[in-house]
C-alpha positions as CSV (number, residue, x, y, z in Angstrom):
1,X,103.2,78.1,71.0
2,X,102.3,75.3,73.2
3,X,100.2,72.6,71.6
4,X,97.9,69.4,73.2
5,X,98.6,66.2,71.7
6,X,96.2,63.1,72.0
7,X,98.0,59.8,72.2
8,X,96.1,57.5,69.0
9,X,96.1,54.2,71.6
10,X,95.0,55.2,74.8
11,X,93.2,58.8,74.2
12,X,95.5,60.5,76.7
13,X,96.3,64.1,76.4
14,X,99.8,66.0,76.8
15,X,101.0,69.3,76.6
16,X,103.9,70.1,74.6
17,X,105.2,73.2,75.8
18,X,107.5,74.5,73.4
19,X,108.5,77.8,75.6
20,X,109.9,75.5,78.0
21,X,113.7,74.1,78.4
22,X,113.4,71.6,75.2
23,X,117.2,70.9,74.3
24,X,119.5,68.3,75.5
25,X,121.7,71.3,77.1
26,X,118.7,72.2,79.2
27,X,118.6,68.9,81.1
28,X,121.5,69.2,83.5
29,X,123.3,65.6,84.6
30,X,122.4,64.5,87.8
31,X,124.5,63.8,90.3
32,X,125.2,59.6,90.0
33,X,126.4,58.0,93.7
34,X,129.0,55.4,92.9
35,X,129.2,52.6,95.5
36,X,131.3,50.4,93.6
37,X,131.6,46.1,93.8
38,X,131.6,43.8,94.1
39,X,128.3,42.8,94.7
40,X,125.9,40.3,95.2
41,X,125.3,40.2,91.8
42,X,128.6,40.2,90.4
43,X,130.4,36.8,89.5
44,X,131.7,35.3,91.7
45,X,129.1,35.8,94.3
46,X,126.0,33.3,93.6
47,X,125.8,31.8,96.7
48,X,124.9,35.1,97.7
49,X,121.6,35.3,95.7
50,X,118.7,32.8,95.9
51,X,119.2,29.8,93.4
52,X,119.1,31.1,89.9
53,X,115.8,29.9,87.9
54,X,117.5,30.4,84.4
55,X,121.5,31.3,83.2
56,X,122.9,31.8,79.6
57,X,126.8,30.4,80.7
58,X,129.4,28.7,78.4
59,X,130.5,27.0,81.5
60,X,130.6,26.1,85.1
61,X,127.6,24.8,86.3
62,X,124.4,26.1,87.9
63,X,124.6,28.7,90.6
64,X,128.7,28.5,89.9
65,X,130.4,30.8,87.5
66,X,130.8,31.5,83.8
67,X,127.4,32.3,83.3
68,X,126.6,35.8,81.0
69,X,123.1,36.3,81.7
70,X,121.3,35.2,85.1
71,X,118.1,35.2,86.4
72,X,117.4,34.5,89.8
73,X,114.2,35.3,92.2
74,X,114.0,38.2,94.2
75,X,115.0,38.5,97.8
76,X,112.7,41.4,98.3
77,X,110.0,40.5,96.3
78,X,106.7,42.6,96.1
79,X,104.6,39.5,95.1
80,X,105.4,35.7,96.5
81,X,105.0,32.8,94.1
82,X,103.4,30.9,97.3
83,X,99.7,30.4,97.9
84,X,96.9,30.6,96.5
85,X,95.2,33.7,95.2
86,X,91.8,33.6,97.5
87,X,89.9,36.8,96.4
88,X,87.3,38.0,98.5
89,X,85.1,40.8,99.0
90,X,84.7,42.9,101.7
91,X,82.2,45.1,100.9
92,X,82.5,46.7,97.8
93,X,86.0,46.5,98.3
94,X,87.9,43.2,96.4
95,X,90.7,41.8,98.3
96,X,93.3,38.8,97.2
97,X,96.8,36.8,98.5
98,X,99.8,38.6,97.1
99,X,100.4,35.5,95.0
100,X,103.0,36.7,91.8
101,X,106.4,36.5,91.1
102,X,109.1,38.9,91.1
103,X,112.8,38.1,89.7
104,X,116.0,40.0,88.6
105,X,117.8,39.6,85.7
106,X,121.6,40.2,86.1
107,X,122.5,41.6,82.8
108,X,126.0,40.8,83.1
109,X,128.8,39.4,84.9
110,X,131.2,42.6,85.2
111,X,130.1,45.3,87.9
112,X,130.3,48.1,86.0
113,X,129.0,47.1,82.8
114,X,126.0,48.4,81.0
115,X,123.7,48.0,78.6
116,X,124.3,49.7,75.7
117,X,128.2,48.7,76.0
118,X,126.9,44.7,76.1
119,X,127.9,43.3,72.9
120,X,125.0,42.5,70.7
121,X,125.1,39.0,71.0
122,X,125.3,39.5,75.0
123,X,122.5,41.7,74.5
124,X,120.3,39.3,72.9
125,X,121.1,37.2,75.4
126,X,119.2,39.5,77.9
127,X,116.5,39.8,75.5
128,X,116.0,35.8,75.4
129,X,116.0,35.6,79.5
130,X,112.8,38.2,79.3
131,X,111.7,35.7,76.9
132,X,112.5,32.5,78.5
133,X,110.7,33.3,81.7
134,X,107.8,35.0,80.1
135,X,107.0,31.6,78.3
136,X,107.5,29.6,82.0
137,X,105.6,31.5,84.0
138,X,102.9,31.6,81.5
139,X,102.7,27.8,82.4
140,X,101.1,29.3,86.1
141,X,97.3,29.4,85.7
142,X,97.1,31.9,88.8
143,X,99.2,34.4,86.7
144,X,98.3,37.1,83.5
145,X,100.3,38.9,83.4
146,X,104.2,39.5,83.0
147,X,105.9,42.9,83.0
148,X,109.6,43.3,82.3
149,X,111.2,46.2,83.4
150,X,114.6,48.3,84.1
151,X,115.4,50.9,86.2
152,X,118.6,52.8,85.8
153,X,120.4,54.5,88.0
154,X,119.2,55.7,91.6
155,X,116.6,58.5,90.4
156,X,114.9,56.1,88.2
157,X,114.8,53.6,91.4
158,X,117.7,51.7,90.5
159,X,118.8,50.6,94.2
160,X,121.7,48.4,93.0
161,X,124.5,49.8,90.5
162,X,125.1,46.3,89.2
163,X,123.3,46.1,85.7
164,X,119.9,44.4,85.8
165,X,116.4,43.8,84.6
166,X,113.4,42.6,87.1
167,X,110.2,41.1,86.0
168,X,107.0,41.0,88.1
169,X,104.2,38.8,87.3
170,X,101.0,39.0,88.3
171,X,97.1,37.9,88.6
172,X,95.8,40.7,86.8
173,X,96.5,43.0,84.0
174,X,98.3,45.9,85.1
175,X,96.0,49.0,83.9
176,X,98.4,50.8,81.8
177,X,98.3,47.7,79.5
178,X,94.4,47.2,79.5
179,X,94.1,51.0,78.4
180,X,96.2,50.0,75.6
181,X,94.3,47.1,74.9
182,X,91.1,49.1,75.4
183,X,92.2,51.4,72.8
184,X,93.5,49.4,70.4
185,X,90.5,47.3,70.1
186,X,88.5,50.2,69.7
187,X,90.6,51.2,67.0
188,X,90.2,47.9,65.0
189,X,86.5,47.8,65.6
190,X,85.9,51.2,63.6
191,X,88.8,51.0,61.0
192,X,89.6,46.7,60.8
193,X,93.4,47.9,61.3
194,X,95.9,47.7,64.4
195,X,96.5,51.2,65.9
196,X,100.2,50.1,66.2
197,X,100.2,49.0,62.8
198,X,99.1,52.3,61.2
199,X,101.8,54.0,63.6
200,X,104.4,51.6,62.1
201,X,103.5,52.7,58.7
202,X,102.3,56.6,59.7
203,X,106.1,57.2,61.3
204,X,108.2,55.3,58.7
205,X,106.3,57.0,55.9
206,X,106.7,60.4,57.3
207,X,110.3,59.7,59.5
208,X,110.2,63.0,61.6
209,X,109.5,61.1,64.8
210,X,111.4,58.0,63.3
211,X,115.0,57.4,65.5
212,X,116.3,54.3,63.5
213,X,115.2,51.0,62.1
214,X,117.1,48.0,61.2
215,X,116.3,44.2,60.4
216,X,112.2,44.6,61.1
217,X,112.4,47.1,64.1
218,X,111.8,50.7,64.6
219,X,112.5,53.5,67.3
220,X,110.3,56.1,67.4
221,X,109.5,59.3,69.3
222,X,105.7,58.7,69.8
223,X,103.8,61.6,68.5
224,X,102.2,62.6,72.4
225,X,105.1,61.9,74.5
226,X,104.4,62.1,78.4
227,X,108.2,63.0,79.0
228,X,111.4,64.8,77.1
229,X,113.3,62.0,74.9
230,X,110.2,58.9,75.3
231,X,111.2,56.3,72.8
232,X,109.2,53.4,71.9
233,X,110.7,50.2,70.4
234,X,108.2,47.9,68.3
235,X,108.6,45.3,65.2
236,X,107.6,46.5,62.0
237,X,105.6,43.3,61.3
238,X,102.8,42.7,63.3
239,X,103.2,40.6,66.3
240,X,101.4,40.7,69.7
241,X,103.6,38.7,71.9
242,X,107.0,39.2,72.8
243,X,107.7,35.4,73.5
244,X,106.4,34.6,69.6
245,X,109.8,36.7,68.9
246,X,112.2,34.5,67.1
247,X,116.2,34.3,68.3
248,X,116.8,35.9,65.0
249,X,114.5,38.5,65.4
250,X,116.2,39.0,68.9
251,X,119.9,40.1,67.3
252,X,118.0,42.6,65.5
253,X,116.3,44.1,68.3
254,X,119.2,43.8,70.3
255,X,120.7,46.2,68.0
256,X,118.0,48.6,67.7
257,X,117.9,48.8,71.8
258,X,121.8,49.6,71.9
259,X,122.0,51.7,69.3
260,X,118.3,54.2,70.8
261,X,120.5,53.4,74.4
262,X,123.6,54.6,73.1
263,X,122.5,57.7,72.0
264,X,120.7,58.7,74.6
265,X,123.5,58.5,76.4
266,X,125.5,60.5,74.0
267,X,122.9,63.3,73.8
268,X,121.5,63.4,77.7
269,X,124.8,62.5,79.1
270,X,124.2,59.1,80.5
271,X,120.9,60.0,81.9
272,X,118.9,57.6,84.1
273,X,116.0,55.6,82.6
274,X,113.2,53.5,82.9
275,X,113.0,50.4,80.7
276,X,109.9,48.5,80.3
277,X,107.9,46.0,77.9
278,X,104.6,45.7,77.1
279,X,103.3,41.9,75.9
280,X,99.7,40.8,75.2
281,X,98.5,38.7,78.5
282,X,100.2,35.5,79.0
283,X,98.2,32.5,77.3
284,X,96.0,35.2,74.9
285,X,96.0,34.0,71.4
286,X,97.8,36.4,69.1
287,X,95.9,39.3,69.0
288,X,94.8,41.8,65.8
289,X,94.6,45.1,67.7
290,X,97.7,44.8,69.8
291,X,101.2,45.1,69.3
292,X,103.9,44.0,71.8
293,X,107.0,47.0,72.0
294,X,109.5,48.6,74.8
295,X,109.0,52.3,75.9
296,X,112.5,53.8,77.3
297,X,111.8,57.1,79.3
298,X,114.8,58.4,80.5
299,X,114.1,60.3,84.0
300,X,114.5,64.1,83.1
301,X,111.9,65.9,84.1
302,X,109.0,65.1,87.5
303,X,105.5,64.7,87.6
304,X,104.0,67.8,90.0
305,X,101.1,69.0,91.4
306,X,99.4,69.3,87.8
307,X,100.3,65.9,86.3
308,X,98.8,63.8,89.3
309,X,95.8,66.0,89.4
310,X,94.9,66.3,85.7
311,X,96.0,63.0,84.1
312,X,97.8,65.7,82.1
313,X,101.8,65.7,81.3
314,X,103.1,68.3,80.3
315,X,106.5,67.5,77.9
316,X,109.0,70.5,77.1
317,X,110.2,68.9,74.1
318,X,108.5,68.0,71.2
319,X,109.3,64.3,70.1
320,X,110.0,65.6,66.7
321,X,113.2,67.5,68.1
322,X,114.1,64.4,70.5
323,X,114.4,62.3,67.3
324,X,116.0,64.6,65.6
325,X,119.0,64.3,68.3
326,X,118.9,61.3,68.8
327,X,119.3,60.1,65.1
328,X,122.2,62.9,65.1
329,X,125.2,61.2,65.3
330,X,127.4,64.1,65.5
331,X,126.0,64.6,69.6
332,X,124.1,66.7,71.2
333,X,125.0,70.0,70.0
């Protein structure tokens, strides 16, 4: 019987509708375009990209090669880090510059790498870059916020094959995060406990919706899940800011990430996915009600007609099954 799930954080309802396609099998592979490199992001071609703003190399020098992880501005950016902000009103409508900043991570060297196939160390490495310009651009007063995010492969709006990250900053905080601010605050206020927190301890206690752990992070299946396989990646420990992570702590999460990424893969056939990470606000002391993690939502269902209109998703898997297959290491069967 279909059953509506309220998500703890942010109040928002889903539909799980369990007389709907729900198994990995019912989520056919889409049809991936391969262009092929090299690229401009593959080694060998910097001077094709703006001058890089941070690199993880064992060699060379800057904007040369040998470099394993590269970060480098935009060419296309939505936000520019010129200007001033200048709000205004215009009625009761409020207007400012287009002041941010937008960048791309280059995950790795090789065209046709990925990652979940990136070493763990490597992948650490990509997790310290996020870092690294999270804690620079926190330095720019006109900026609050930072989001980090991947998209991959073209259905998720992946529009280069090579393997990347961007980040956008910008002058406010995005409204997906405030809700979860909103609600986690309320949360503390009534109970003196982080939402997240009592999550962390809820799903580890209970382990149906639990995907793995290892070395003070946890995958879960969130109990209301907008979409088929959502996974959400948080420390075990409390912590509200990703850049207070420490490069220990990093090779742990790195592992956590490549092992909930290699599965997926496993069980939905290399599906495309969108990556992102959600921080306190740049500059906020650390925080009691908020918890910094990754949601992975791999792209296998759309958003209609009912979605946009109601605020309501409808999910035809219930996360309980998805974590089931994805701590199944014997596939997707």
């Amino acid at each position: 019987m279909p059953e509506l799930r309220r998500d703890p954080v942010v109040g928002r309802w889903v539909i799980i509708s369990t007389e709907r396609a729900r198994r990995p099998s019912d989520f056919p592979p889409r049809e991936v375009r391969r262009r092929g490199g090299p690229c401009v992001f593959c080694a060998g071609q910097e001077e094709n990209t703006p001058p890089e703003v941070w690199a993880l190399r064992q060699g060379g020098h800057d904007n040369g090669t040998g470099w394993q992880v590269r970060v480098v501005p935009n060419k296309f950016p939505a936000l520019r880090i010129e200007g001033e902000l200048e709000p205004a009103g215009e009625g009761l409508y409020d207007r400012m510059n287009g002041v941010g900043a937008h960048e791309v991570i280059i995950e790795a060297p090789e065209h046709d790498a990925s990652l979940e196939r990136l070493s763990v160390e490597h992948l650490a490495g990509v997790l310290r870059a996020f870092q690294a310009r999270m804690v620079d651009l926190a330095q720019d007063p006109r900026l609050d916020y930072v989001m980090v995010f991947k998209n991959h492969g073209e259905p998720a709006g992946a529009s280069l094959e090579h393997p990347h990250s961007q980040l956008i900053a910008t002058p406010i905080v995005p409204s997906m995060v405030a809700d979860e601010l909103a609600g986690g605050l309320q949360h503390f206020r009534i109970k003196q406990r982080c939402i997240w927190c009592d999550i962390v301890r809820q799903e580890r206690h209970g382990q149906a919706r639990l995907v793995c752990q290892d070395g003070g992070f946890m995958a879960v299946a969130p109990f209301a899940p907008r979409f088929p396989f959502e996974t959400w990646i948080l420390p075990v420990t409390h912590r509200s800011s990703f850049p207070d992570t420490t490069a220990v702590e990093l090779f742990a999460l790195a592992r956590v990430v490549g092992h909930v990424l290699r599965r997926m893969a496993a069980v939905l056939n290399d599906p495309p996915y969108n990556l992102m990470l959600h921080s306190a606000p740049l500059r906020t002391p650390a925080l009691q009600h908020f918890h910094w993690h990754i949601e992975i939502i791999p792209k296998l269902t759309n958003a209609a007609g009912f979605e946009w209109g109601t605020g309501f998703f409808i999910n035809p898997t219930p996360p309980e099954e998805a974590a089931a297959h994805l701590r199944d290491e014997r596939g997707a069967s």
